[in-house]
CHARMM-style PDB file with segment names, atoms N, HN, CA, C and O in Angstrom:
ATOM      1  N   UNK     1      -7.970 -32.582 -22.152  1.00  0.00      PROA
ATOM      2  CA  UNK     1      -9.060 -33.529 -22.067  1.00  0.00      PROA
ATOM      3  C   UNK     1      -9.530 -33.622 -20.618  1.00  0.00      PROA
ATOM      4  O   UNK     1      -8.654 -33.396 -19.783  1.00  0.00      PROA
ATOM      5  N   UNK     2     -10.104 -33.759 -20.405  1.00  0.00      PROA
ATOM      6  HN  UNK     2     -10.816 -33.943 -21.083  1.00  0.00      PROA
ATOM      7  CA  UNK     2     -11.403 -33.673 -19.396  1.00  0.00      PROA
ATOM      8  C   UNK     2     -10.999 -34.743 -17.904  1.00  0.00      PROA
ATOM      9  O   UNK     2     -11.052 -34.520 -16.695  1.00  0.00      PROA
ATOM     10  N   UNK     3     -10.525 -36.161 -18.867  1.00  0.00      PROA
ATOM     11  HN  UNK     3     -10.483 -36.342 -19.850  1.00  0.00      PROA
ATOM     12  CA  UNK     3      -9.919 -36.828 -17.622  1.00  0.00      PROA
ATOM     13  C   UNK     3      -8.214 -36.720 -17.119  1.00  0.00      PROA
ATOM     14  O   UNK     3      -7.516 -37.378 -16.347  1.00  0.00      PROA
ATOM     15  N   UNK     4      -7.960 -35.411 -18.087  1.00  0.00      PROA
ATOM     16  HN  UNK     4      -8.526 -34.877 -18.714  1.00  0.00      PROA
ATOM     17  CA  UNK     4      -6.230 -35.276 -17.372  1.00  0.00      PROA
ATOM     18  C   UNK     4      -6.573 -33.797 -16.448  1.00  0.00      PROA
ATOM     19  O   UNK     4      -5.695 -32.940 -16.555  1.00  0.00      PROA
ATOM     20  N   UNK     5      -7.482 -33.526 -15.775  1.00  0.00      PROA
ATOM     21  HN  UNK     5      -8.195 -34.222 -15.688  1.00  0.00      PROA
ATOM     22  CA  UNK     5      -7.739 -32.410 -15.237  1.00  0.00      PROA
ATOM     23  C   UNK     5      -7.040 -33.096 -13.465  1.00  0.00      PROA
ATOM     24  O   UNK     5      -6.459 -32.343 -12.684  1.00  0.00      PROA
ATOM     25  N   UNK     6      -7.213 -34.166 -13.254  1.00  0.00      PROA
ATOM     26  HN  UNK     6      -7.685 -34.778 -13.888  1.00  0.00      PROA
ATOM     27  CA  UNK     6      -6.349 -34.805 -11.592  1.00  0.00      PROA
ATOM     28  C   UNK     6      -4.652 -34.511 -12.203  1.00  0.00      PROA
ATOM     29  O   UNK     6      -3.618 -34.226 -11.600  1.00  0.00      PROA
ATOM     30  N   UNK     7      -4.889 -34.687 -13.364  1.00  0.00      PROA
ATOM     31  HN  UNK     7      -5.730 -34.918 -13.854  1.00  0.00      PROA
ATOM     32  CA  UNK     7      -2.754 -34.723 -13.611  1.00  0.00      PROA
ATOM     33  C   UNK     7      -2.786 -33.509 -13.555  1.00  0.00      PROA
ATOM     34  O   UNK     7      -2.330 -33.160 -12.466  1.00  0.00      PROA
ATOM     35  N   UNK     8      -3.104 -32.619 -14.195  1.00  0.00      PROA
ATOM     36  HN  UNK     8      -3.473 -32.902 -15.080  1.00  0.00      PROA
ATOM     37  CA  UNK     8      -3.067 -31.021 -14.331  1.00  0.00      PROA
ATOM     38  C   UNK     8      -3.099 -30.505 -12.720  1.00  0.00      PROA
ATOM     39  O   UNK     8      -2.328 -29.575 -12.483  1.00  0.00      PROA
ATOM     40  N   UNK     9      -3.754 -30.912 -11.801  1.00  0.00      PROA
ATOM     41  HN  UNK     9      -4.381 -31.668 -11.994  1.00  0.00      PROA
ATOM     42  CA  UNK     9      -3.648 -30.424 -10.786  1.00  0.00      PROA
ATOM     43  C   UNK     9      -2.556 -30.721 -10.143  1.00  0.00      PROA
ATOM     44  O   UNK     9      -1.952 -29.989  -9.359  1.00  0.00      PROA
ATOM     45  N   UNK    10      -2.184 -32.205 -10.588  1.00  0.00      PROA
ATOM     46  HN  UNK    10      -2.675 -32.800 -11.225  1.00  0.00      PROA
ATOM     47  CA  UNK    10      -1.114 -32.862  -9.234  1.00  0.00      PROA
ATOM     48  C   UNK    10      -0.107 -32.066  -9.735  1.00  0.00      PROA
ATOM     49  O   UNK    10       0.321 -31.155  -9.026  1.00  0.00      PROA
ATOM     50  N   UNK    11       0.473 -32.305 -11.148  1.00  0.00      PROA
ATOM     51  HN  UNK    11       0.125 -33.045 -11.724  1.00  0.00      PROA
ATOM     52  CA  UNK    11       1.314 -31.466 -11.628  1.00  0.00      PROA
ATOM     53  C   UNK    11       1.392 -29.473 -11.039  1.00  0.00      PROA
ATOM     54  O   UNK    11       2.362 -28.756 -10.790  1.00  0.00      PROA
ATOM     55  N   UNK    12       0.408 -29.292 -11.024  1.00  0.00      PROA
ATOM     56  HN  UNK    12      -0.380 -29.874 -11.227  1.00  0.00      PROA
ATOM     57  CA  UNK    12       0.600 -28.075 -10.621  1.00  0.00      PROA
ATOM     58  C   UNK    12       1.100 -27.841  -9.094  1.00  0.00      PROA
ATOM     59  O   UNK    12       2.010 -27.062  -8.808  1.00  0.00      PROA
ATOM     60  N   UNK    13       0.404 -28.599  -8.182  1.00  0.00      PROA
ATOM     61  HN  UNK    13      -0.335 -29.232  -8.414  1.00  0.00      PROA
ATOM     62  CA  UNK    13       0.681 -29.137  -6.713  1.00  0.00      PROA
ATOM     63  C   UNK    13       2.391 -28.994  -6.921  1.00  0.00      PROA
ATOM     64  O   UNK    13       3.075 -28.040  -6.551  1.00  0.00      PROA
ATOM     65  N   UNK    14       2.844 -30.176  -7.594  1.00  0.00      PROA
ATOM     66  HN  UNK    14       2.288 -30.951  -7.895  1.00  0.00      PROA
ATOM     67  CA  UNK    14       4.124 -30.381  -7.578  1.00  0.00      PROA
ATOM     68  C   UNK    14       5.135 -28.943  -8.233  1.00  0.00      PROA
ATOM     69  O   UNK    14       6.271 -28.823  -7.774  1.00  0.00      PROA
ATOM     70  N   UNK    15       4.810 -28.274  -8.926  1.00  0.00      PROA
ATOM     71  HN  UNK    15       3.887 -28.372  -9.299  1.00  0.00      PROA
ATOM     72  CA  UNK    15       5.397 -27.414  -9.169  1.00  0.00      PROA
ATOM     73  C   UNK    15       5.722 -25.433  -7.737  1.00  0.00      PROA
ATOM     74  O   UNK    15       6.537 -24.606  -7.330  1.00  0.00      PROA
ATOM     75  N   UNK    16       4.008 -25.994  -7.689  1.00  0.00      PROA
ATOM     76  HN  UNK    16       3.345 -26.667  -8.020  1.00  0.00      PROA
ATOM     77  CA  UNK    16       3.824 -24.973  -6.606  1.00  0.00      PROA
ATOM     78  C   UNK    16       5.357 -25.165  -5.112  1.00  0.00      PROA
ATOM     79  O   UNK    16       6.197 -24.467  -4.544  1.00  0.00      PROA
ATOM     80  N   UNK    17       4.885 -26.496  -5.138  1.00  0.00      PROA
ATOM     81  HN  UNK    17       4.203 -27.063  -5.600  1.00  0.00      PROA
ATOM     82  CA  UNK    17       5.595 -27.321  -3.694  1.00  0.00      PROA
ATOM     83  C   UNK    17       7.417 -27.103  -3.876  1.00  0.00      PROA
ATOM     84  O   UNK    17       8.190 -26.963  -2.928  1.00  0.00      PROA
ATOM     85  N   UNK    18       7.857 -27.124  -5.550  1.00  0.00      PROA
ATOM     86  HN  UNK    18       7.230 -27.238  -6.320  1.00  0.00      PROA
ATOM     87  CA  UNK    18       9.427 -27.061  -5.358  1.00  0.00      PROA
ATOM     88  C   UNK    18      10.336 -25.705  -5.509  1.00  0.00      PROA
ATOM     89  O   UNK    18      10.065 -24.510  -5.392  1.00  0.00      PROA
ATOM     90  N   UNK    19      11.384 -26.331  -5.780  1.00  0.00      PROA
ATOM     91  HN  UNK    19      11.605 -27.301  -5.874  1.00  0.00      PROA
ATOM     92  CA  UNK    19      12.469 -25.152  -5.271  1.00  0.00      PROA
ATOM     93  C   UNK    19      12.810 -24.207  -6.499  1.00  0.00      PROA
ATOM     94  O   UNK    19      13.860 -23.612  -6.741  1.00  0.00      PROA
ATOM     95  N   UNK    20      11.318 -24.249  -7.377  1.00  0.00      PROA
ATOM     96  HN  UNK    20      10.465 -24.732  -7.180  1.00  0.00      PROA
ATOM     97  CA  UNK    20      12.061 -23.377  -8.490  1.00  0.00      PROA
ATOM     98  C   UNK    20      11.676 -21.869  -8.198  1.00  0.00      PROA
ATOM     99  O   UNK    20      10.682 -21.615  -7.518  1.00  0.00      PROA
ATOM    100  N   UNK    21      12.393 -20.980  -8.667  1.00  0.00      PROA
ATOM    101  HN  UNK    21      13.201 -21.186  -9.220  1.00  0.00      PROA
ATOM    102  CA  UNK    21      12.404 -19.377  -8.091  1.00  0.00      PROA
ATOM    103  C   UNK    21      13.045 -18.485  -9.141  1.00  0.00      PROA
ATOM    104  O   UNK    21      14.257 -18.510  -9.352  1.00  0.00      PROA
ATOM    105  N   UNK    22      12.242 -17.737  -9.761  1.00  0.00      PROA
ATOM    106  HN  UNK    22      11.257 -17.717  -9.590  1.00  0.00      PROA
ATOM    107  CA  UNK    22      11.064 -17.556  -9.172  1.00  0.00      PROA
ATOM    108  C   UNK    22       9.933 -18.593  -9.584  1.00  0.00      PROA
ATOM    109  O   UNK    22      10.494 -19.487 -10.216  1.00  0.00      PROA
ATOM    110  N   UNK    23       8.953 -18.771  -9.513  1.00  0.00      PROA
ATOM    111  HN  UNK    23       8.497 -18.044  -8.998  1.00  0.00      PROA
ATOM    112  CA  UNK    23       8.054 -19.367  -9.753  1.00  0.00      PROA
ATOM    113  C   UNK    23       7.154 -19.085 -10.945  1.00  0.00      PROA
ATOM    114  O   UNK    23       6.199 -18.334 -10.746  1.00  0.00      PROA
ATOM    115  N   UNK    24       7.323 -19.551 -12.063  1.00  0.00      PROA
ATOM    116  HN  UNK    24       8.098 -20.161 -12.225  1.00  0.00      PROA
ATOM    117  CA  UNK    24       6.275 -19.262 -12.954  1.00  0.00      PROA
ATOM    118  C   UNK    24       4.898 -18.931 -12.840  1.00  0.00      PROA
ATOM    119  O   UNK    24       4.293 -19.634 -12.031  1.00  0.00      PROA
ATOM    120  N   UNK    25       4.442 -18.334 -13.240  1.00  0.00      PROA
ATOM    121  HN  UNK    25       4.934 -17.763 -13.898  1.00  0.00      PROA
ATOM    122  CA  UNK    25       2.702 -18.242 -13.630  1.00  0.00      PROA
ATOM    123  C   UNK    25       2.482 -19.154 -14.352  1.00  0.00      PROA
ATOM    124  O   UNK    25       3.260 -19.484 -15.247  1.00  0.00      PROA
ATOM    125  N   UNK    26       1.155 -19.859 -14.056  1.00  0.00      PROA
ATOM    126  HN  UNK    26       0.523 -19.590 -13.329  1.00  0.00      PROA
ATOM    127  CA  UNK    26       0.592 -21.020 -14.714  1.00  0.00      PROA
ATOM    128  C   UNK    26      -0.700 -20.465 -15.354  1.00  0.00      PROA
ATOM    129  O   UNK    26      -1.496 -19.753 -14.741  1.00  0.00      PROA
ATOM    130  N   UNK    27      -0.828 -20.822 -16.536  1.00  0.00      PROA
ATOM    131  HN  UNK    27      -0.181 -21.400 -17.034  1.00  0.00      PROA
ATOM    132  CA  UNK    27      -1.884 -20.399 -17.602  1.00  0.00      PROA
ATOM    133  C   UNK    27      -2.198 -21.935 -18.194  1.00  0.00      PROA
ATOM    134  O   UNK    27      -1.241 -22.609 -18.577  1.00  0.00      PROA
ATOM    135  N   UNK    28      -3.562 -22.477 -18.262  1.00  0.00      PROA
ATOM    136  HN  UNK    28      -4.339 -21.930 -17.951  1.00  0.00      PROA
ATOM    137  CA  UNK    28      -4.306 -23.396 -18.961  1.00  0.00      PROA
ATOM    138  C   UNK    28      -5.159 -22.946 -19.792  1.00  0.00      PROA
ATOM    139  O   UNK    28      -5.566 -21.785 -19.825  1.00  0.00      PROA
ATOM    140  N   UNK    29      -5.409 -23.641 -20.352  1.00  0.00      PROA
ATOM    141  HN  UNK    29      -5.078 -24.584 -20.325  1.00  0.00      PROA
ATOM    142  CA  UNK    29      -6.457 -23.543 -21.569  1.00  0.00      PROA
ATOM    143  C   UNK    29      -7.178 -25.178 -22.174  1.00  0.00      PROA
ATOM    144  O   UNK    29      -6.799 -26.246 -21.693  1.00  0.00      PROA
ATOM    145  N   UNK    30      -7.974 -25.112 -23.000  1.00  0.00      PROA
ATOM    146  HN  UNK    30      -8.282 -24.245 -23.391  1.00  0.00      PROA
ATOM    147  CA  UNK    30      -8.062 -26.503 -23.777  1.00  0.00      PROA
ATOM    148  C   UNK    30      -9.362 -26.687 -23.692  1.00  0.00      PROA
ATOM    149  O   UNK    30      -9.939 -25.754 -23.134  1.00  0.00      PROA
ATOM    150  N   UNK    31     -10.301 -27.901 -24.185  1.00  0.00      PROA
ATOM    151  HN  UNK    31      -9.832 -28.659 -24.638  1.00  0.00      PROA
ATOM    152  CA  UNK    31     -11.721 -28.136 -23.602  1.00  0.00      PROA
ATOM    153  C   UNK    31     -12.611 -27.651 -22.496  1.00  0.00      PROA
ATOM    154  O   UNK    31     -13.567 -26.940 -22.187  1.00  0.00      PROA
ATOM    155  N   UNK    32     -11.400 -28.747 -21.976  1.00  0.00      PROA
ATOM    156  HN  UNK    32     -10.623 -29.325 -22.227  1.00  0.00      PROA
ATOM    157  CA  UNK    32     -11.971 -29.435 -20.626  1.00  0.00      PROA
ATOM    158  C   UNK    32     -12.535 -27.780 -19.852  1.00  0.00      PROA
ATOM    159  O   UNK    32     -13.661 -27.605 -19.387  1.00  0.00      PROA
ATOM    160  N   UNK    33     -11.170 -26.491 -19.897  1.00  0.00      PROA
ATOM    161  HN  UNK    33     -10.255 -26.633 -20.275  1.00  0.00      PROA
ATOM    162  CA  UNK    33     -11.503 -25.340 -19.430  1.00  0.00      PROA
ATOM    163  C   UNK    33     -12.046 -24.432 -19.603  1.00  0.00      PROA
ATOM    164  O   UNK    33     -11.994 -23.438 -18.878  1.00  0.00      PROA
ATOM    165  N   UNK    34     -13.054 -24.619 -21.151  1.00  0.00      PROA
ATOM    166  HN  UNK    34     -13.096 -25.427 -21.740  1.00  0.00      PROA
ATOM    167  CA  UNK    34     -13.383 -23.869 -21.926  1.00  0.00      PROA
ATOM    168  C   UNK    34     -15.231 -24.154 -21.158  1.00  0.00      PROA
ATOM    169  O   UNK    34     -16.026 -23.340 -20.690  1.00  0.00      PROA
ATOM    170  N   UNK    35     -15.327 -25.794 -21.357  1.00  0.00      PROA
ATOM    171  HN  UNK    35     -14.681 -26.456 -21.737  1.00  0.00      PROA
ATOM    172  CA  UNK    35     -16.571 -26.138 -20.964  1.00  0.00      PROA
ATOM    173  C   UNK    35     -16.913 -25.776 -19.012  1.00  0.00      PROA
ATOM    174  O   UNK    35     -18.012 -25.919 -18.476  1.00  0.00      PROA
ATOM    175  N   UNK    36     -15.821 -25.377 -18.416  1.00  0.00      PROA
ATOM    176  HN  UNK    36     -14.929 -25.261 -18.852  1.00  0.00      PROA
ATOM    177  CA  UNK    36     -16.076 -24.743 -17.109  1.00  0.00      PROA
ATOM    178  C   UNK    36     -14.999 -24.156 -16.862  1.00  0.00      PROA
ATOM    179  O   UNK    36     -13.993 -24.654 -16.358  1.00  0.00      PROA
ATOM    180  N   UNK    37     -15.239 -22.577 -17.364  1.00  0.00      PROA
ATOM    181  HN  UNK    37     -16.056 -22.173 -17.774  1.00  0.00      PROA
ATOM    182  CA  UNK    37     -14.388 -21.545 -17.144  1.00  0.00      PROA
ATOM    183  C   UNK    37     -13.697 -20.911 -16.025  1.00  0.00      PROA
ATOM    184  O   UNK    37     -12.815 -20.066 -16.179  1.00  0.00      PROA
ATOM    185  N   UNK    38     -14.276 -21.497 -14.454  1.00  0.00      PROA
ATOM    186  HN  UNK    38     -14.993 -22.184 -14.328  1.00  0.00      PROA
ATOM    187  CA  UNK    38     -13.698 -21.535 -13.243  1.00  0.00      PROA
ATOM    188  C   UNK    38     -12.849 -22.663 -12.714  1.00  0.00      PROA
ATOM    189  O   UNK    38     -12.439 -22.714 -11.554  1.00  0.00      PROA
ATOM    190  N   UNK    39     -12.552 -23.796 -13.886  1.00  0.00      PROA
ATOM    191  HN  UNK    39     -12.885 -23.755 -14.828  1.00  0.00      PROA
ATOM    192  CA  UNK    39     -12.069 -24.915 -13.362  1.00  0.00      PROA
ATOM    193  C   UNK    39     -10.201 -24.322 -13.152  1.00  0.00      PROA
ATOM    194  O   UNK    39      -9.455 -25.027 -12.472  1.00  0.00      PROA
ATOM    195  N   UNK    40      -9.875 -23.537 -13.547  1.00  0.00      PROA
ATOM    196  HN  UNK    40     -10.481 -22.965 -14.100  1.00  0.00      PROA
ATOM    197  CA  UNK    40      -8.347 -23.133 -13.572  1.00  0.00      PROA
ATOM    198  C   UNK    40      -8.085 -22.516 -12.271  1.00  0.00      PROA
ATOM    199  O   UNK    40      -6.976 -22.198 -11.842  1.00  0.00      PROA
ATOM    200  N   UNK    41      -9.409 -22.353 -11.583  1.00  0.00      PROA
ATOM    201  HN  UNK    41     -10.311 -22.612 -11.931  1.00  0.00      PROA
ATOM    202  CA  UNK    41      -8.766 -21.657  -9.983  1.00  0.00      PROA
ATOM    203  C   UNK    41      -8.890 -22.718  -9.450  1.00  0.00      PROA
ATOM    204  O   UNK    41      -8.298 -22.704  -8.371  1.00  0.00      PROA
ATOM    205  N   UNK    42      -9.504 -23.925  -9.716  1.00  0.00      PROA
ATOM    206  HN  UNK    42      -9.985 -23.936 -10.592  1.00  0.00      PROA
ATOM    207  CA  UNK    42      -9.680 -25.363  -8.573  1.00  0.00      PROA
ATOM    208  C   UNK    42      -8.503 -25.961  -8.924  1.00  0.00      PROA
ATOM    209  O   UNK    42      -7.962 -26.571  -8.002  1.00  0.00      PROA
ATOM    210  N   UNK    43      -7.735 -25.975 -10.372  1.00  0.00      PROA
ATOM    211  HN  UNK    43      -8.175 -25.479 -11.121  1.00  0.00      PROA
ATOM    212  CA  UNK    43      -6.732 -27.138 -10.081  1.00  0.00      PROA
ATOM    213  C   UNK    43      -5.510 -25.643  -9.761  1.00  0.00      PROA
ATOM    214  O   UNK    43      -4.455 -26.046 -10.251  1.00  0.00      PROA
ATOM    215  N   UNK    44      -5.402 -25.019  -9.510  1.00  0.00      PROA
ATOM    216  HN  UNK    44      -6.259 -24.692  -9.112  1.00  0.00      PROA
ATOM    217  CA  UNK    44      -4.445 -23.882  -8.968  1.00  0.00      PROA
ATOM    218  C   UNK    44      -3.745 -22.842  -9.849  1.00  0.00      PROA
ATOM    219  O   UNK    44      -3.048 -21.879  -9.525  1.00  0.00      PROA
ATOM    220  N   UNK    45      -4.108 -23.284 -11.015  1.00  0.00      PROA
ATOM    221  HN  UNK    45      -4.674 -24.065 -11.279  1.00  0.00      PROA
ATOM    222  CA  UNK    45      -3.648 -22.560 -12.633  1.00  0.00      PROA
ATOM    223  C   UNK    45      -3.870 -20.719 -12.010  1.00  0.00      PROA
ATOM    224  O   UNK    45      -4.744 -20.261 -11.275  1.00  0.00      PROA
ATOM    225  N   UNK    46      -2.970 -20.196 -12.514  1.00  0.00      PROA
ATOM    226  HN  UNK    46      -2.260 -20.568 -13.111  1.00  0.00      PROA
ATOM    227  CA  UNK    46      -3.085 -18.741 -12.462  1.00  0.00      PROA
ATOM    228  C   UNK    46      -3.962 -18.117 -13.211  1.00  0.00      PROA
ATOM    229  O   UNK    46      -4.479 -17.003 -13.128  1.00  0.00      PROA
ATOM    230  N   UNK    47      -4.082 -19.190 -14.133  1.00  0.00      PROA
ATOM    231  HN  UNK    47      -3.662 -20.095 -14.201  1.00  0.00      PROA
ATOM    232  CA  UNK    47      -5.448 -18.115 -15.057  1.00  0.00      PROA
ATOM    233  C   UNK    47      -5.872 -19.164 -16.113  1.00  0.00      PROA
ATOM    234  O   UNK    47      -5.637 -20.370 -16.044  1.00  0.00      PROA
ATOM    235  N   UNK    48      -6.568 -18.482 -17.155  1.00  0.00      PROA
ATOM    236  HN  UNK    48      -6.759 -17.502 -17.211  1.00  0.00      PROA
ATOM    237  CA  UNK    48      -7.433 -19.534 -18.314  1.00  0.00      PROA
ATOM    238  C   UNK    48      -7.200 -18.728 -19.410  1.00  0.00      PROA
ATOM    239  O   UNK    48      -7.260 -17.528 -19.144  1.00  0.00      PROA
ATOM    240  N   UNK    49      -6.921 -19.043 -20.702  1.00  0.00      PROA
ATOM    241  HN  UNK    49      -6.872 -20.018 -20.917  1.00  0.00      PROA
ATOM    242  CA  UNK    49      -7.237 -18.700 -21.635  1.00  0.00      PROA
ATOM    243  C   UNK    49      -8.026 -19.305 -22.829  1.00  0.00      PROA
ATOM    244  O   UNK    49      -7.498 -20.286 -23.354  1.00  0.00      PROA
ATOM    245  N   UNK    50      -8.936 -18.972 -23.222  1.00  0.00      PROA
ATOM    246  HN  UNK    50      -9.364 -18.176 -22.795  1.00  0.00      PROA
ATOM    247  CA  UNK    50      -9.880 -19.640 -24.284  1.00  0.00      PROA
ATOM    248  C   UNK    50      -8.815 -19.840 -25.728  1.00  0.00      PROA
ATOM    249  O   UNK    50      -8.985 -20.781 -26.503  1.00  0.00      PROA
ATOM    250  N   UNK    51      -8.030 -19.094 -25.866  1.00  0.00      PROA
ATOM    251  HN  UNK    51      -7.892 -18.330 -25.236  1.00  0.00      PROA
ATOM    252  CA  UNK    51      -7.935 -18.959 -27.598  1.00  0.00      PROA
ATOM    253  C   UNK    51      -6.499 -18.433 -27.372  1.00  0.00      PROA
ATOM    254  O   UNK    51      -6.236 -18.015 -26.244  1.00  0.00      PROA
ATOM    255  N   UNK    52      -5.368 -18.406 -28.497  1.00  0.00      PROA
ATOM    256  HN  UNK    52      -5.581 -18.746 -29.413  1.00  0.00      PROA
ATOM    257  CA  UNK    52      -4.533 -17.742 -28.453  1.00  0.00      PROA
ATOM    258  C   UNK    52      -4.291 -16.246 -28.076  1.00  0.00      PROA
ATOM    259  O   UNK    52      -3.399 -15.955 -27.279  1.00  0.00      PROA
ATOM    260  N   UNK    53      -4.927 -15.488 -28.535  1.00  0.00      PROA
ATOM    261  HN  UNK    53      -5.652 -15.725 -29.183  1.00  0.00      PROA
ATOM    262  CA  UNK    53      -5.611 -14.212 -28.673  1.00  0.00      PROA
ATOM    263  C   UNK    53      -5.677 -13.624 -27.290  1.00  0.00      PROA
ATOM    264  O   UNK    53      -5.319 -12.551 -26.805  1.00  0.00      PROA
ATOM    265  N   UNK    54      -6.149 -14.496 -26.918  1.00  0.00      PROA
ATOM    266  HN  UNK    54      -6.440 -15.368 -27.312  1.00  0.00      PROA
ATOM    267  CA  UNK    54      -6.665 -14.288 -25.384  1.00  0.00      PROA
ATOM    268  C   UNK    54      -5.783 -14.731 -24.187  1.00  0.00      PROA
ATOM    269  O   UNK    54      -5.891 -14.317 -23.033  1.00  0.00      PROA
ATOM    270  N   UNK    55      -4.854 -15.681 -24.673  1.00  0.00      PROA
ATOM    271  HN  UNK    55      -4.766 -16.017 -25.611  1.00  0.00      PROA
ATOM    272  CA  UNK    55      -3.777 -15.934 -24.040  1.00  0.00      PROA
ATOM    273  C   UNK    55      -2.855 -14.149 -23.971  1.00  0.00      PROA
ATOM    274  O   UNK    55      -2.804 -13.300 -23.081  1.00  0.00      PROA
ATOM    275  N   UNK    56      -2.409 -14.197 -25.013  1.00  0.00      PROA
ATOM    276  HN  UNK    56      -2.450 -14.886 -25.736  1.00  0.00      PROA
ATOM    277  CA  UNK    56      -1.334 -12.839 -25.649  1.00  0.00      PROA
ATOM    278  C   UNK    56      -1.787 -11.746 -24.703  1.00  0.00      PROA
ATOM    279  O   UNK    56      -0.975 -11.164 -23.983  1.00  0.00      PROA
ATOM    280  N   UNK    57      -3.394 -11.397 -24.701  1.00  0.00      PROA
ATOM    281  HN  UNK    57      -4.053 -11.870 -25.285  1.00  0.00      PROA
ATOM    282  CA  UNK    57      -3.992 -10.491 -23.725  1.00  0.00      PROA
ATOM    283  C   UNK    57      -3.693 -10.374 -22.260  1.00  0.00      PROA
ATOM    284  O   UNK    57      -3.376  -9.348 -21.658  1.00  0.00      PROA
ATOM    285  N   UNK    58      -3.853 -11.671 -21.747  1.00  0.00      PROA
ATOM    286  HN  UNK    58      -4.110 -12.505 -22.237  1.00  0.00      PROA
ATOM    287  CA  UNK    58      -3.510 -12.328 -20.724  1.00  0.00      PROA
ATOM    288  C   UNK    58      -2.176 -11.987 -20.084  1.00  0.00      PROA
ATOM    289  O   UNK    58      -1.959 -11.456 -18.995  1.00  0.00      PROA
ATOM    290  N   UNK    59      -1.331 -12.418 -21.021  1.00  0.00      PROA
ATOM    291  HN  UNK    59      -1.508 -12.849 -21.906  1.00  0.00      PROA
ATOM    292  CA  UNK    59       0.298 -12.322 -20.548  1.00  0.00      PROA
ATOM    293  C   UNK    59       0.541 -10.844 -20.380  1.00  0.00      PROA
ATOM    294  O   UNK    59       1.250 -10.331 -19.514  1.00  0.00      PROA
ATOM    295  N   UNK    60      -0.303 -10.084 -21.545  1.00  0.00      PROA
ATOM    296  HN  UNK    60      -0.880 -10.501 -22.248  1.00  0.00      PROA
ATOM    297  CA  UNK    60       0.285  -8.614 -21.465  1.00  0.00      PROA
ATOM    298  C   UNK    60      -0.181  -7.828 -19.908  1.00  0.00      PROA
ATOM    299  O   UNK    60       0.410  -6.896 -19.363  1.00  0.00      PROA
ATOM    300  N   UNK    61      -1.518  -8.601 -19.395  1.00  0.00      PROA
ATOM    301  HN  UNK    61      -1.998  -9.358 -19.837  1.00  0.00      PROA
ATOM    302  CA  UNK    61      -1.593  -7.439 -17.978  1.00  0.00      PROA
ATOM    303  C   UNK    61      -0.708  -8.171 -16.987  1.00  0.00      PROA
ATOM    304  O   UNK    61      -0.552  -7.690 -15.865  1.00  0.00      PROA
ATOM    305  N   UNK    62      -0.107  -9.333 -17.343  1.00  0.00      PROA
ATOM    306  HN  UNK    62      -0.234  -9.724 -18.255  1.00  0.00      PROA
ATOM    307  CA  UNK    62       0.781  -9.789 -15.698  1.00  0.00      PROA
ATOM    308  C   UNK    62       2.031  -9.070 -16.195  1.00  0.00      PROA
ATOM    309  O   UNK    62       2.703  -8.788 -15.203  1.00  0.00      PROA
ATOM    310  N   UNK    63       2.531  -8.720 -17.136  1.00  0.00      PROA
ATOM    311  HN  UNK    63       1.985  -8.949 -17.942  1.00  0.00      PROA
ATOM    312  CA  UNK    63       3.745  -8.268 -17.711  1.00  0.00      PROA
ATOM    313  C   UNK    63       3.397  -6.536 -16.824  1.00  0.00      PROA
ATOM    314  O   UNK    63       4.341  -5.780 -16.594  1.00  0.00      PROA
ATOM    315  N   UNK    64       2.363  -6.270 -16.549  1.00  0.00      PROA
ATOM    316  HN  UNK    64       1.596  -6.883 -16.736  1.00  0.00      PROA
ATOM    317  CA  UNK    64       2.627  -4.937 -16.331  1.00  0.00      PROA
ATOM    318  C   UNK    64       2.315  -4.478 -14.690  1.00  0.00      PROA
ATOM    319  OT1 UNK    64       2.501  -3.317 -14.327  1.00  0.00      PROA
TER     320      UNK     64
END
């Protein structure tokens, strides 16, 4: 939803900032990212996916 896009970021902030290692890749999706498809590089998300489909796609080129 559209107004949890400040949590989505802080949350990401906070994940970026700690001691976990390696560090996951962050993938969003949902409305809010669908209706502005560049919003996943402003809150720091590694990427966007529209649809499941497109997620699966997604995972397969960081896998390689």
């Amino acid at each position: 939803m559209t107004f949890h896009i400040n949590a989505v970021r802080q949350l990401i902030l906070a994940l970026r900032g700690s001691n976990i290692a390696p560090l996951p890749k962050i993938l969003v999706g949902g409305h809010a990212f669908r209706l502005a498809p560049e919003l996943w590089r402003d809150v720091g998300a590694d990427g966007f996916a529209k649809d499941s489909l497109e997620t699966i796609e997604l995972l397969k080129r960081w896998r390689q």
